[in-house]
N, CA and C of each residue as an Amber inpcrd file, in Angstrom:
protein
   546
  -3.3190000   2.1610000 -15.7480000  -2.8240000   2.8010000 -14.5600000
  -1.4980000   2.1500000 -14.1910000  -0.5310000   2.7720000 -13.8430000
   0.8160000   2.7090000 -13.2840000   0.8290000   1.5680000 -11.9600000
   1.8490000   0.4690000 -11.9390000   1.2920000  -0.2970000 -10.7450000
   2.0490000   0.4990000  -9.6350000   2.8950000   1.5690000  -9.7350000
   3.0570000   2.2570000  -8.8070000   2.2760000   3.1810000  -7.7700000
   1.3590000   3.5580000  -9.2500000   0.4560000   4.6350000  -8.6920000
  -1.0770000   3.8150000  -7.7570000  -1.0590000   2.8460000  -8.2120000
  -1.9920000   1.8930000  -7.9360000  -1.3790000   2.0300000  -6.0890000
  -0.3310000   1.3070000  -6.0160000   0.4730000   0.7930000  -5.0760000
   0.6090000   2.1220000  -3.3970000   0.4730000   3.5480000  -4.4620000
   0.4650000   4.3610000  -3.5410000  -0.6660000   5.2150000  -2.7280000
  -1.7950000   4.3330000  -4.0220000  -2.9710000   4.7580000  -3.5140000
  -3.9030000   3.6050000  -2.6280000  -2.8680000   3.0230000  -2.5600000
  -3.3570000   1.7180000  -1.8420000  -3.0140000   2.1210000  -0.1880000
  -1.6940000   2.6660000  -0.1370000  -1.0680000   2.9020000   1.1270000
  -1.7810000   3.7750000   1.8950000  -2.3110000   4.9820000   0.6130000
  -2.8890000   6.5250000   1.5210000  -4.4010000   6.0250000   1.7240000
  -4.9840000   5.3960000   0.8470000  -6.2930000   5.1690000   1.1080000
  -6.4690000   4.2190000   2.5770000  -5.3070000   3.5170000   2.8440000
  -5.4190000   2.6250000   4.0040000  -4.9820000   3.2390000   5.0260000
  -4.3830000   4.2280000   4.8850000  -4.1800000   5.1170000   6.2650000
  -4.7620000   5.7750000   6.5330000  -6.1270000   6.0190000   5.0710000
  -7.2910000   7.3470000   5.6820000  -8.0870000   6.4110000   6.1190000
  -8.3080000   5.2800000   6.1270000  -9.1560000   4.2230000   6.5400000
  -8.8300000   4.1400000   8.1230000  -7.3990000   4.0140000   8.1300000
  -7.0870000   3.9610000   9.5980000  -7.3600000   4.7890000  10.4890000
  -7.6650000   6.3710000   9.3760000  -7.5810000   7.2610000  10.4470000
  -9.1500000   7.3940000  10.6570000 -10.0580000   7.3100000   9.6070000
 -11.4660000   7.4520000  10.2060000 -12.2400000   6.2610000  10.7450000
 -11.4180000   5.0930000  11.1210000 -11.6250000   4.1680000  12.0510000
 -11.2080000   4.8850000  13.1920000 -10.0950000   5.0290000  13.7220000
  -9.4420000   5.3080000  15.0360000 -10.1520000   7.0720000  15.1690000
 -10.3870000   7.2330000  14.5160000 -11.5100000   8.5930000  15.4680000
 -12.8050000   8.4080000  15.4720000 -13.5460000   7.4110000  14.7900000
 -14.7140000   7.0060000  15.4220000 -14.7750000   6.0780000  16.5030000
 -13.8100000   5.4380000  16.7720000 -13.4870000   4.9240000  17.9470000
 -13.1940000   5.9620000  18.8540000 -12.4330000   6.1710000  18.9280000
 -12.1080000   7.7500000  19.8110000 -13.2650000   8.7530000  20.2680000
 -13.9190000   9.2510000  19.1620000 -15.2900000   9.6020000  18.9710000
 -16.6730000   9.0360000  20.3080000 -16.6970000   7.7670000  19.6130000
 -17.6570000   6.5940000  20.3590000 -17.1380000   6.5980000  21.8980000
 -15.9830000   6.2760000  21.7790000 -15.3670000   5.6560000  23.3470000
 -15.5710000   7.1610000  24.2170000 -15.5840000   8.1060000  23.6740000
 -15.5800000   9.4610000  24.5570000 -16.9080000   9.8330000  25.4130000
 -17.4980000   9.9450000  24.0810000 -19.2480000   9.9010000  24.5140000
 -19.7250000   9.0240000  25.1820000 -19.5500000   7.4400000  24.9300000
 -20.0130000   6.5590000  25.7760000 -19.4140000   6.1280000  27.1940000
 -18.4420000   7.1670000  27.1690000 -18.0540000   6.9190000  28.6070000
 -16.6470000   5.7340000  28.9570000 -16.4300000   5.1830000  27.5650000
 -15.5150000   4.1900000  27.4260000 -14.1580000   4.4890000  27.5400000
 -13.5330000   5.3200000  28.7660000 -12.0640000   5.4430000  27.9870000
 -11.1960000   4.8330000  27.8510000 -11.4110000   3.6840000  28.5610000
 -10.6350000   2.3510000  28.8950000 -10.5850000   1.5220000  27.7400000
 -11.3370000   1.2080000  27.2770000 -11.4910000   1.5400000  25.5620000
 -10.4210000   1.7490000  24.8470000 -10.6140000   2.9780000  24.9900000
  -9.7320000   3.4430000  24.0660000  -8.0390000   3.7480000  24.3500000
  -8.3490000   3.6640000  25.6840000  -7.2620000   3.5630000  25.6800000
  -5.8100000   2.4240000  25.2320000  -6.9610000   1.0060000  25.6440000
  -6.4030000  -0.1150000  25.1170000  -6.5700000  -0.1710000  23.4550000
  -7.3820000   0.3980000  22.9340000  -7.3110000   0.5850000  21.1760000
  -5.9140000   1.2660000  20.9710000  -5.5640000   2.2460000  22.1830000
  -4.1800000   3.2500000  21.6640000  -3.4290000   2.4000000  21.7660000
  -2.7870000   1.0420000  22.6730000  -2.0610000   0.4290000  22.9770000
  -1.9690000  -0.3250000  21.7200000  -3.4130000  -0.9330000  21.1190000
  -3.1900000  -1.7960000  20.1400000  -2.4970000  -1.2440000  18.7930000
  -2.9380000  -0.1110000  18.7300000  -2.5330000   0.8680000  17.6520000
  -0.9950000   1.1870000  17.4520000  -0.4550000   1.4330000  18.5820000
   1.3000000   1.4160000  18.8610000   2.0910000   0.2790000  18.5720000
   1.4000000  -0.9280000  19.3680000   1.9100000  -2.3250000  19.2230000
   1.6890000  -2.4700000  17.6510000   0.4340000  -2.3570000  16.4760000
   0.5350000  -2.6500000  15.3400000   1.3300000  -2.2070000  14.6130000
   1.6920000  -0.6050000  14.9120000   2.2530000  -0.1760000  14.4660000
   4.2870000  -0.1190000  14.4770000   4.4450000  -0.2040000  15.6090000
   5.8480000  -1.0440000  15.7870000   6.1600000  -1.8170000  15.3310000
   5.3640000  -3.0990000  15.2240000   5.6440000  -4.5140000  14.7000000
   5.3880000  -4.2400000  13.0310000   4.2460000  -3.5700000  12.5770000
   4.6840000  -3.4970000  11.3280000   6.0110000  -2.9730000  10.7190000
   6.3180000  -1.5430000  11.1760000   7.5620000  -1.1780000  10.9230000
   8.6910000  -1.5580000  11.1140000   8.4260000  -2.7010000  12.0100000
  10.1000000  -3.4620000  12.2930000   9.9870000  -4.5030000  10.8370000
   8.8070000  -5.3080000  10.4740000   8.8670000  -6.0400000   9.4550000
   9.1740000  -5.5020000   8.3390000   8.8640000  -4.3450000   8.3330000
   9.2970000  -3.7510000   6.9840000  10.0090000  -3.0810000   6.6560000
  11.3840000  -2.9950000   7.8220000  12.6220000  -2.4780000   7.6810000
  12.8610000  -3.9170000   7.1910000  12.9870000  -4.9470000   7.8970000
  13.7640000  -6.0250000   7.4180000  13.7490000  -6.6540000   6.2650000
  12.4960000  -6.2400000   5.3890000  12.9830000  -6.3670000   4.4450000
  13.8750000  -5.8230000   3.2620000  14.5130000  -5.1400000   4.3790000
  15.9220000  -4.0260000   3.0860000  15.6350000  -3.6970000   2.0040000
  14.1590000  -2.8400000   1.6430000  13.7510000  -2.1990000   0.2820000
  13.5190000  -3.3830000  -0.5180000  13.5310000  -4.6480000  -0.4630000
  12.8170000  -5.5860000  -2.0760000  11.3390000  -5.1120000  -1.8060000
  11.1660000  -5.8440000  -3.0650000   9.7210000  -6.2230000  -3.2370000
   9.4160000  -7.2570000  -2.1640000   7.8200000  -7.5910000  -1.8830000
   7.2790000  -8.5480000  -1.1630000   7.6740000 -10.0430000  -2.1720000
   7.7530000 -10.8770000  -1.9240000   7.5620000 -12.1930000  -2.8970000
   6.1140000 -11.9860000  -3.5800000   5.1820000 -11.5470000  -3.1870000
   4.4830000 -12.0150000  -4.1570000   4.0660000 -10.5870000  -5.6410000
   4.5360000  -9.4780000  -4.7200000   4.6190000  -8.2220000  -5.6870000
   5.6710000  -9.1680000  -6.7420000   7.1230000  -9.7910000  -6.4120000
   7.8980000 -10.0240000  -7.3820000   7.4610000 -11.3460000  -8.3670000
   6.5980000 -11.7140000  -8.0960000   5.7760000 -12.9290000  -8.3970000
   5.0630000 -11.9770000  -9.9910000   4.5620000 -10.5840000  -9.5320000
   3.1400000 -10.2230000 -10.1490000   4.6700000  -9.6160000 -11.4900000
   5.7040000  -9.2940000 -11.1070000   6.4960000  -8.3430000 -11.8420000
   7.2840000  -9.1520000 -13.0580000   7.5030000 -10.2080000 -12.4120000
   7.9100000 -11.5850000 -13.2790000   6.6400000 -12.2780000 -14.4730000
   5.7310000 -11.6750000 -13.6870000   4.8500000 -12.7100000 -15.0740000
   4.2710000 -11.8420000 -15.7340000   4.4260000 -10.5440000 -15.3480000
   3.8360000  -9.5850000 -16.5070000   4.7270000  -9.7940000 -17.6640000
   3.2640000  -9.5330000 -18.7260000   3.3960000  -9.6850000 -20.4960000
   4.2300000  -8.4840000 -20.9400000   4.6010000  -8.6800000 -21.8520000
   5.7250000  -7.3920000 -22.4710000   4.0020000  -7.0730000 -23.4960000
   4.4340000  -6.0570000 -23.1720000   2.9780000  -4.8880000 -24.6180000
   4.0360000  -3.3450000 -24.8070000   3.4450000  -2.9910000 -26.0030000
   4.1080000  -1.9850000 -26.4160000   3.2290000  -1.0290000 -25.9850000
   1.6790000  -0.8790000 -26.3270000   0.9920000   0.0500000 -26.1090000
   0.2480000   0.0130000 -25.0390000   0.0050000   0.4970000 -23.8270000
  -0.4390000   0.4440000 -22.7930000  -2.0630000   0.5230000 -22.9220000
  -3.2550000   0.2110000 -22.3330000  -4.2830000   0.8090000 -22.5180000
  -4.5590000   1.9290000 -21.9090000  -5.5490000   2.7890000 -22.0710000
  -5.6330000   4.1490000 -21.8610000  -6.3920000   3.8460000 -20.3430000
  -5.7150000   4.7280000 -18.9130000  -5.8770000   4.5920000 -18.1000000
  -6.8320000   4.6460000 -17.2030000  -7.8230000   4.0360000 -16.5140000
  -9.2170000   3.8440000 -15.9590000  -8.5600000   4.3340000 -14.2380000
  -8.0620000   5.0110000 -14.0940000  -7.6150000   4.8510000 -12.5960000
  -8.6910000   4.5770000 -11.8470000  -9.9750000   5.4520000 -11.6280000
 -11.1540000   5.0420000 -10.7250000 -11.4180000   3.6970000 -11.0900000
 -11.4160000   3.3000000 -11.9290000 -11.7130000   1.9220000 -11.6660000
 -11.4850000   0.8440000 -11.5400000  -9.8180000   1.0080000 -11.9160000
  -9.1220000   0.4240000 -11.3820000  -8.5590000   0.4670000  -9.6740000
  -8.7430000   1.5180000  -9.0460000  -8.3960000   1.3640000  -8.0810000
  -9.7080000   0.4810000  -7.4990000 -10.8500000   1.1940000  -7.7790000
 -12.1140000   0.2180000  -7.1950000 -12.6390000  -0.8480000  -7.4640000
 -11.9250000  -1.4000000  -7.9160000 -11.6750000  -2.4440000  -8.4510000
 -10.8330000  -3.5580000  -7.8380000  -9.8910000  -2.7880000  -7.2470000
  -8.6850000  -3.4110000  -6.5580000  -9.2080000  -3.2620000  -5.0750000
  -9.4970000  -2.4030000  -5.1400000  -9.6450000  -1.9030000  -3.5000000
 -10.8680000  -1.6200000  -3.1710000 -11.8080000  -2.6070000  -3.2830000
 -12.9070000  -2.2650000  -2.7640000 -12.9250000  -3.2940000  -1.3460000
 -12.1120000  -4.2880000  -1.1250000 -12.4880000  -4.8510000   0.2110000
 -11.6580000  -3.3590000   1.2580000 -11.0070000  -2.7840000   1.2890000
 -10.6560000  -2.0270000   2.3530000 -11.5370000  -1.1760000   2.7470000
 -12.7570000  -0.1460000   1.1290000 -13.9640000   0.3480000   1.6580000
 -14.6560000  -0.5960000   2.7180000 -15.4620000  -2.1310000   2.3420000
 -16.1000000  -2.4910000   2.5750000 -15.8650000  -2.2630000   4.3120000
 -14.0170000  -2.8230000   4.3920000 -13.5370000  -3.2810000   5.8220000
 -14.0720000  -2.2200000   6.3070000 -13.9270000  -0.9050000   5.7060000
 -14.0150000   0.6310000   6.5890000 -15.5070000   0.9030000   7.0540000
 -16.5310000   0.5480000   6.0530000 -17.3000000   0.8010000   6.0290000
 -18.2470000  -0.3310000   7.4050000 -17.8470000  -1.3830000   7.0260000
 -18.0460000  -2.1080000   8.2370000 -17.2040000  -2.3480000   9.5540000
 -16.4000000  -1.3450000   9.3730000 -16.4630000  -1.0000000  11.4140000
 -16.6180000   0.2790000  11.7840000 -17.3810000   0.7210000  10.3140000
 -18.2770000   1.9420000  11.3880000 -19.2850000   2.0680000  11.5670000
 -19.7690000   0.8230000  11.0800000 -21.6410000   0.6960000  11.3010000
 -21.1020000  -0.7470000  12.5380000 -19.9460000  -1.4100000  12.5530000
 -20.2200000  -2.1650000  13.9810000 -19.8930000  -0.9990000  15.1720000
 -19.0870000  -0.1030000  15.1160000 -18.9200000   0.9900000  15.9210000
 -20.2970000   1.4270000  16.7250000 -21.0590000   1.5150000  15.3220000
 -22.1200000   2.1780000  16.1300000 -23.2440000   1.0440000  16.6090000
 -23.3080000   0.0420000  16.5170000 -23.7610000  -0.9000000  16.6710000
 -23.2400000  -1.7900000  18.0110000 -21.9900000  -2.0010000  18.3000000
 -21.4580000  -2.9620000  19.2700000 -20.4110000  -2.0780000  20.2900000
 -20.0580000  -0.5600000  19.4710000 -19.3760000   0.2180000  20.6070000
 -17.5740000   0.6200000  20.0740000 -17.0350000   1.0760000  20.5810000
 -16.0380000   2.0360000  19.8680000 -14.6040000   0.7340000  19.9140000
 -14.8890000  -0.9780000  20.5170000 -14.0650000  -1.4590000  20.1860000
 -13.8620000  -1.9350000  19.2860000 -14.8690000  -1.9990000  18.4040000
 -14.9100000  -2.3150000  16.6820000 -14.0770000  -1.8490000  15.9770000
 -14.1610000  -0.6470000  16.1040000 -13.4830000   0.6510000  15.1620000
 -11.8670000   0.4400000  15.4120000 -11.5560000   0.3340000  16.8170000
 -10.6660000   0.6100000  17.3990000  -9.4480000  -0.3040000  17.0040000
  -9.9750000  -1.6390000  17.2330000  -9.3220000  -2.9750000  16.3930000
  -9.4660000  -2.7900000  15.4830000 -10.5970000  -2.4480000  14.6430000
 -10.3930000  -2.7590000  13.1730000  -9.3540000  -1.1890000  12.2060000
  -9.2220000  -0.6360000  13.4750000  -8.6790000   0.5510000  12.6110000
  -6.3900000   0.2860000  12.5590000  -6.4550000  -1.0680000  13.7290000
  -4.9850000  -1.5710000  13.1050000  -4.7940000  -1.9490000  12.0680000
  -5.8110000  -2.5860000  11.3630000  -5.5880000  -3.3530000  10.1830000
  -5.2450000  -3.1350000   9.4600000  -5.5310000  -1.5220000   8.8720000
  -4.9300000  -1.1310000   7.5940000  -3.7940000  -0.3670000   7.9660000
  -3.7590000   0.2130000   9.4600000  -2.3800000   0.4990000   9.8900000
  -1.0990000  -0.1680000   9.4850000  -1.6370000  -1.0130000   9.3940000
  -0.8520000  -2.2480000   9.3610000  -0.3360000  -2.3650000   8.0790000
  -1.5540000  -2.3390000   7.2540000  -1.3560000  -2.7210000   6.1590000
  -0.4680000  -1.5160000   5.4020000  -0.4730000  -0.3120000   5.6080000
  -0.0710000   1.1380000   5.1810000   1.2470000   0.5470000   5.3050000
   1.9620000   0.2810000   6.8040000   3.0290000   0.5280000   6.9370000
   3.8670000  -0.5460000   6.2960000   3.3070000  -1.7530000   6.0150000
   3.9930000  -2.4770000   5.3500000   3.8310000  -2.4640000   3.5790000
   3.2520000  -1.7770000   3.1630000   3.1570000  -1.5720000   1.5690000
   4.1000000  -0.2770000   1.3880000   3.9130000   0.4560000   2.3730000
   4.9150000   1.4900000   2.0370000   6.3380000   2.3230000   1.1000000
   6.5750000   0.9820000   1.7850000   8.1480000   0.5050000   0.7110000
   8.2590000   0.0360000  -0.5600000   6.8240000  -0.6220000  -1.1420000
   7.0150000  -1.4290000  -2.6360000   6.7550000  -0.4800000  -3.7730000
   6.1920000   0.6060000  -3.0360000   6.1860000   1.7820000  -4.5980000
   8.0070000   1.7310000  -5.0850000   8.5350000   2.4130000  -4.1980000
  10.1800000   2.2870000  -4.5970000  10.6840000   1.0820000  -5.3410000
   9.9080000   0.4380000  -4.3450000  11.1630000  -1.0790000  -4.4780000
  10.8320000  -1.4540000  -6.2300000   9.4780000  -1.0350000  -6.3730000
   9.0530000  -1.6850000  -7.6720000   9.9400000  -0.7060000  -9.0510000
   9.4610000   1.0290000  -8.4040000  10.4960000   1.8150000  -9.2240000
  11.6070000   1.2870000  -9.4040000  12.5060000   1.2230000  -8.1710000
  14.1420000   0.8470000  -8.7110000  13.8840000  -0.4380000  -9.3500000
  13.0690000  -1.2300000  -9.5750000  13.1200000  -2.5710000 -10.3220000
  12.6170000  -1.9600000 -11.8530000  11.7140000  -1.2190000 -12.1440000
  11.3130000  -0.6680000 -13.4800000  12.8830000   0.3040000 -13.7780000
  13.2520000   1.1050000 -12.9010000  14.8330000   1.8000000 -13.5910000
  15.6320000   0.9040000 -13.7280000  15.5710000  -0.5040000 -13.0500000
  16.8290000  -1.1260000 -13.5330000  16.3180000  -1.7760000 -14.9770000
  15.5000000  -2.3350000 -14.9440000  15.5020000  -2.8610000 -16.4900000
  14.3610000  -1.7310000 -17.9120000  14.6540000  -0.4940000 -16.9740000
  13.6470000   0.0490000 -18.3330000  12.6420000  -0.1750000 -18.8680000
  11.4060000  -0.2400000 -17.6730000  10.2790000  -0.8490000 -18.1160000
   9.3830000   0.1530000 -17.6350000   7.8850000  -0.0520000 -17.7080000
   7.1900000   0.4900000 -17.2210000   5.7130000  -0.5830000 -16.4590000
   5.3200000  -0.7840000 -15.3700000   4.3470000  -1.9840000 -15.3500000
   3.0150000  -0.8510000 -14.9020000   1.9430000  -1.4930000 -15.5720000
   0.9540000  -1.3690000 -15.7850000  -0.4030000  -2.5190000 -15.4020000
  -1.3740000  -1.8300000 -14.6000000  -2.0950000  -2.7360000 -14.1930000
  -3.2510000  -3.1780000 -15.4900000  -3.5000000  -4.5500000 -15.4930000
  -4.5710000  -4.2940000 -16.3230000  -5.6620000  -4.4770000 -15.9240000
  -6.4920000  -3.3090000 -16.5530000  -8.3380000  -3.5840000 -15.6530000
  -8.6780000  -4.8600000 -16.0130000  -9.2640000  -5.2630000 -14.8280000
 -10.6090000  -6.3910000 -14.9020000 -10.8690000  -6.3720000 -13.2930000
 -12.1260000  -7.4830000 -13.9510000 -12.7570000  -7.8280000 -12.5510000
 -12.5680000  -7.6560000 -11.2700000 -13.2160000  -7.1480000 -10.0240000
 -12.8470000  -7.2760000  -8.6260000 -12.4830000  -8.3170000  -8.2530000
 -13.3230000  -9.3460000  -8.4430000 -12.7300000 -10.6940000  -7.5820000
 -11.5910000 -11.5570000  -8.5630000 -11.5080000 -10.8210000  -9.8010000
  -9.8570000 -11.6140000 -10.5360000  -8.6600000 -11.0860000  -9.8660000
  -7.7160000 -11.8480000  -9.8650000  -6.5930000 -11.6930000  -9.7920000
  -5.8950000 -10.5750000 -10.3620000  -4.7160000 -10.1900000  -9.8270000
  -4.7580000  -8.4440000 -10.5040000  -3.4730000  -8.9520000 -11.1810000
  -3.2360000  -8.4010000 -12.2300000  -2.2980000  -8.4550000 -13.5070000
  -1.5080000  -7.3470000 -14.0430000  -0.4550000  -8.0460000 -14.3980000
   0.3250000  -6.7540000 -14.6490000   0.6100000  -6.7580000 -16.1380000
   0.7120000  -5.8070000 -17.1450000   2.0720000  -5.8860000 -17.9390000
   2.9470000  -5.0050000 -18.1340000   3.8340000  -5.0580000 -18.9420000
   5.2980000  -4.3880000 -18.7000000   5.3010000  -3.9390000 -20.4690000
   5.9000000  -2.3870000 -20.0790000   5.7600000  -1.5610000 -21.4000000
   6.9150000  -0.8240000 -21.4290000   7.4970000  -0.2670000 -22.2210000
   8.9190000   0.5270000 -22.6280000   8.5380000   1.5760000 -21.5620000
  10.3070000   1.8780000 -20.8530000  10.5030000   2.9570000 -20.3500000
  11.4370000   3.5980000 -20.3640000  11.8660000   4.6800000 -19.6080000
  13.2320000   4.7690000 -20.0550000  14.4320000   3.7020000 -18.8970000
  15.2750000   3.9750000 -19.8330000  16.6880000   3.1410000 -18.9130000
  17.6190000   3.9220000 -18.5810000  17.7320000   3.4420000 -17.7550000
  19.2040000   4.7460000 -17.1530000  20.6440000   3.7920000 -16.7550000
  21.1710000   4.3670000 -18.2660000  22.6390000   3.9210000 -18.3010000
  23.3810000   3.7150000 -16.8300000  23.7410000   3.1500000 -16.2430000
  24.6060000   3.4560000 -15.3720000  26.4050000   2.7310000 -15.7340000
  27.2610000   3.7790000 -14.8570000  28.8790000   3.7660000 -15.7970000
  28.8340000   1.9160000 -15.2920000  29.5040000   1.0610000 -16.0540000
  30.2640000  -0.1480000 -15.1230000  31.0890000  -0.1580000 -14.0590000
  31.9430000   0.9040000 -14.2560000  32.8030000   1.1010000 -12.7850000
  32.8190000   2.5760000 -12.7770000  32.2470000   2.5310000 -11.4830000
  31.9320000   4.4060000 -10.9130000  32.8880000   4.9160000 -10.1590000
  34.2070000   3.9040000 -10.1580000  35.7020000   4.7690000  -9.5710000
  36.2570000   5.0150000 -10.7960000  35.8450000   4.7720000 -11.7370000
  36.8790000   5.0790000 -13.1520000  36.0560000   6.8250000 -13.6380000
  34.6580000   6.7470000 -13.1850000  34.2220000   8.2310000 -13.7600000
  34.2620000   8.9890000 -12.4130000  35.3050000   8.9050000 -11.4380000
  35.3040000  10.1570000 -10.7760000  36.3710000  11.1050000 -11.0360000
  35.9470000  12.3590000 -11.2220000  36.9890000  13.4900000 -11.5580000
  37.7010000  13.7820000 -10.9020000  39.4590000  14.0350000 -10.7870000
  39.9820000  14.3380000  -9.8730000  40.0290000  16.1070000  -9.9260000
  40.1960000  17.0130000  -8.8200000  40.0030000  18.2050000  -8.6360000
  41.1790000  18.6540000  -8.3440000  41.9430000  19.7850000  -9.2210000
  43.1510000  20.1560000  -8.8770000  43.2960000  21.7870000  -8.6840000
């Protein structure tokens, strides 16, 4: 599997997480009479969400350090293995089920502020991964590669390697190839 594709299913799966947290909160807090609740869940939800997006403008499109960490030590392979996406993603991403899954049984258990907090988290997390699908592309177009996750274990460390892609020439000086129009 593509560590891009990995990377983007990381983002959407954490924002559907976010979103069926923050409507079982919503949900809960309605029925039980809580709106105060929820209303302060909306506050928290804005505030997470601001502060993530300011962090992740500033980082001007790189990679995270440790994405560039994973991009640097991937192995050069010629032949990729044939792609497991389900299980690789579940593989990768099974603590965000778990997270999801456990604040909607504390939801229903302790009340709609479970959900409500726990549904910033991956807000959070969405808005700041957002950017590394690109950042990682323009790093595979600049050197013509392709990175690839390799399956293993949930609780191992996730691994990359790096396989032929294409390269895209670019001119050395791009005022010398502009055409003049007469």
């Amino acid at each position: 599997m593509r560590f891009t594709d990995l990377l983007r299913a990381g983002v959407l799966l954490s924002a559907a997480s976010s979103t069926v947290l923050a409507t079982s909160a919503v949900a809960f807090g309605f029925v039980d009479g809580q709106q105060d609740v929820v209303l302060l869940c909306t506050i928290w939800w804005l505030m997470a969400s601001v502060s993530a997006q300011l962090l992740a403008n500033s980082r001007g499109g790189r990679p995270t350090a440790a994405i560039g960490r994973l991009l640097a030590d991937a192995k050069p392979q010629r032949t990729p293995e044939q792609p497991r996406v389900a299980s690789t993603v579940a593989s990768r991403l099974w603590p965000l089920g778990l997270a999801t899954l456990l604040g909607l049984l504390g939801t229903a258990a302790f009340g709609p502020q479970v959900a409500g907090i726990g549904a910033g988290f991956p807000l959070v997390w969405a808005l700041l991964w957002r950017g590394q699908e690109s950042a990682v592309k323009a790093v595979e177009e600049r050197d013509g590669v392709v990175f690839h996750v390799v399956v293993s274990g949930p609780l191992k460390p996730i691994r990359l390697v790096r396989g032929p892609g294409l390269r895209r020439d670019l001119p050395s000086n791009p005022k010398s190839e502009r055409t003049v129009r007469t």
